[in-house]
C-alpha positions as semicolon CSV with decimal commas, in nm:
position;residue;x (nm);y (nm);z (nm)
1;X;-1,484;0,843;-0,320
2;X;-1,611;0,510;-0,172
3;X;-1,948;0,389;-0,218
4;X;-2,211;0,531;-0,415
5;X;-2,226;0,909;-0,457
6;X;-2,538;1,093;-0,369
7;X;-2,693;1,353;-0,535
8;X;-2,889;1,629;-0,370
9;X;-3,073;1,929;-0,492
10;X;-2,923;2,267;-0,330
11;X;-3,263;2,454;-0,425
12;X;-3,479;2,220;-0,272
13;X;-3,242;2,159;0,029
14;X;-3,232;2,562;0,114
15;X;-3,593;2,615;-0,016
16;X;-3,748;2,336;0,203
17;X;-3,519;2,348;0,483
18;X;-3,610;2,628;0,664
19;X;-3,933;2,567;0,752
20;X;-3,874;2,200;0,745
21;X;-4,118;2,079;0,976
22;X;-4,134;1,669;0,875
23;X;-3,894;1,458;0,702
24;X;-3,842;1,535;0,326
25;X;-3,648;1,361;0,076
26;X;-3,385;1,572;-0,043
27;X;-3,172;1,309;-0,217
28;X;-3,227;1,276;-0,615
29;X;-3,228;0,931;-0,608
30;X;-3,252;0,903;-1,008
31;X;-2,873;1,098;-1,001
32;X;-2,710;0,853;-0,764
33;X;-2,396;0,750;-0,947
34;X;-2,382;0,364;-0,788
35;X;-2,081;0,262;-0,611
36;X;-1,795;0,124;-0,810
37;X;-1,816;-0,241;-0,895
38;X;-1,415;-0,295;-0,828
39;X;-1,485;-0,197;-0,484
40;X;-1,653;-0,596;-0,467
41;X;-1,380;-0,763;-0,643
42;X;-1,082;-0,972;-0,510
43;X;-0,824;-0,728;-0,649
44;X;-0,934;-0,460;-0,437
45;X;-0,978;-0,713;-0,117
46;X;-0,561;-0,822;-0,168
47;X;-0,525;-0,354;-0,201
48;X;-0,635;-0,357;0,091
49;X;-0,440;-0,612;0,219
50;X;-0,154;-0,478;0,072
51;X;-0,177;-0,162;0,280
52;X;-0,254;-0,298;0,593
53;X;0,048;-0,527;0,564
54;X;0,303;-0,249;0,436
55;X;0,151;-0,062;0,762
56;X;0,317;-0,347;0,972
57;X;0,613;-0,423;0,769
58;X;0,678;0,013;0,813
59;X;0,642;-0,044;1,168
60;X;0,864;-0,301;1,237
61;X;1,118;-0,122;1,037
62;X;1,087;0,170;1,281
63;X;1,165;-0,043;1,554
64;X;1,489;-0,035;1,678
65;X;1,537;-0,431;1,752
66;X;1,399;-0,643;1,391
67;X;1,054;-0,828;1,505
68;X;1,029;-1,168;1,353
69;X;0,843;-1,207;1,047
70;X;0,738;-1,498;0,917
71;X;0,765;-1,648;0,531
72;X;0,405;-1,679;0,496
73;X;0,370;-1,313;0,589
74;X;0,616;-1,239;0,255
75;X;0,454;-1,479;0,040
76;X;0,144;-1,280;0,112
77;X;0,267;-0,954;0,128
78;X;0,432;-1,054;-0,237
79;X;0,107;-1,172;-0,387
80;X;-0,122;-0,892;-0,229
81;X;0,045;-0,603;-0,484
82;X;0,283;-0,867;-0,712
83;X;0,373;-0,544;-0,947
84;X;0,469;-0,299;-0,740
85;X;0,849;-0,214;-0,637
86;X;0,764;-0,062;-0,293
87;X;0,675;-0,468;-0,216
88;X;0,990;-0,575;-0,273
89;X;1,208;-0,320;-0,164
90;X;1,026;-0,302;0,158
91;X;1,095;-0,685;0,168
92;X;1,468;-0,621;0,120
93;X;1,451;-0,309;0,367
94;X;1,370;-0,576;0,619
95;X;1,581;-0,889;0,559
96;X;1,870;-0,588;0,504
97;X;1,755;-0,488;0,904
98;X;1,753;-0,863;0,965
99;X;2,118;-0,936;0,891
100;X;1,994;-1,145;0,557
101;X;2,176;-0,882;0,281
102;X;2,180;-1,211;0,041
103;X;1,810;-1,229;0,051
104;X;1,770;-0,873;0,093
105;X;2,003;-0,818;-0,285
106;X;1,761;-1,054;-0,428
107;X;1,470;-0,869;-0,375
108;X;1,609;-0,513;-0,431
109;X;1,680;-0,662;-0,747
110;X;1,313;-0,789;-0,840
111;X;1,217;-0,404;-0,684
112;X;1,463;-0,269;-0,974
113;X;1,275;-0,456;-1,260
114;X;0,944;-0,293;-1,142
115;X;0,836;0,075;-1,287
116;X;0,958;0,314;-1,021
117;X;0,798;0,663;-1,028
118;X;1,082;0,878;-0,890
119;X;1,482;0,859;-0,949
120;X;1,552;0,898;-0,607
121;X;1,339;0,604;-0,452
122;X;1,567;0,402;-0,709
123;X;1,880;0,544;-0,619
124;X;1,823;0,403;-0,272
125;X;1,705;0,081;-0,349
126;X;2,058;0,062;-0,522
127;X;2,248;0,221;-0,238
128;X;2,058;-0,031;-0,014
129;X;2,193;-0,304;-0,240
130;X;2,540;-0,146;-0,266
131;X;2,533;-0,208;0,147
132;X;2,401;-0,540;0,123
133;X;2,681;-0,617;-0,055
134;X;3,008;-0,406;0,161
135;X;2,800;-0,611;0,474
136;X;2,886;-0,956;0,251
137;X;3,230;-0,878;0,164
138;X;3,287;-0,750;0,497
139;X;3,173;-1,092;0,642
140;X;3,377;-1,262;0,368
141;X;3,723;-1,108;0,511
């Protein structure tokens, strides 16, 4: 949960309720659990960041025809979550759509030294690299 959480008295909110003819306090202001201090901090400002950009970076890779993107939207999208593989990988998912499989092998690579929670999102980070590489050798012959 976001923000502070509220406490409220069930008794007194279906006791009073009722007959509730003016406003009553029903919150139990002396239970309020305050809001999370992180929530103020600059790591969780570059989370957020973080998600909206991997919204955009998803998006583009939907498209059929690759939408520029800029280095300074990389060199953000890199610093926003720095240790997380989905970062890079998405990064190489894109340069890999964008005819760059050099660039996109570099960064599948950095995705590879990151801690990646399931076998089978690594497997195709290195079948992703495997076609970088057949698209290289193929432009090579």
């Amino acid at each position: 949960q976001l923000g502070e959480y509220v406490c409220y008295d069930l008794t007194k909110i279906f006791n009073t309720f009722a007959p509730l003819q003016q406003q009553v306090e029903i919150i139990e202001a002396d239970q309020t659990i305050p809001a999370d201090e992180f929530l103020q901090t600059a790591e969780y400002q570059s989370f957020l960041r973080f998600r909206e950009m991997r919204l955009i970076l998803l998006n583009v890779l939907k498209e059929k025809e690759v939408k520029p993107l800029d280095q300074v939207f990389f060199d953000e999208f890199h610093t926003s979550n720095p240790n997380f593989y989905e970062v890079w990988s998405l990064s190489g998912d894109y340069f890999r759509k964008a005819e760059n499989p050099k660039k996109a092998i570099r960064l599948f690579r950095k995705a590879l030294t990151m801690e990646i929670p399931r076998w089978s999102e690594k497997e195709k980070i290195i079948r992703s690299m495997t076609d970088c590489r057949d698209q290289i050798n193929d432009v090579d012959e």
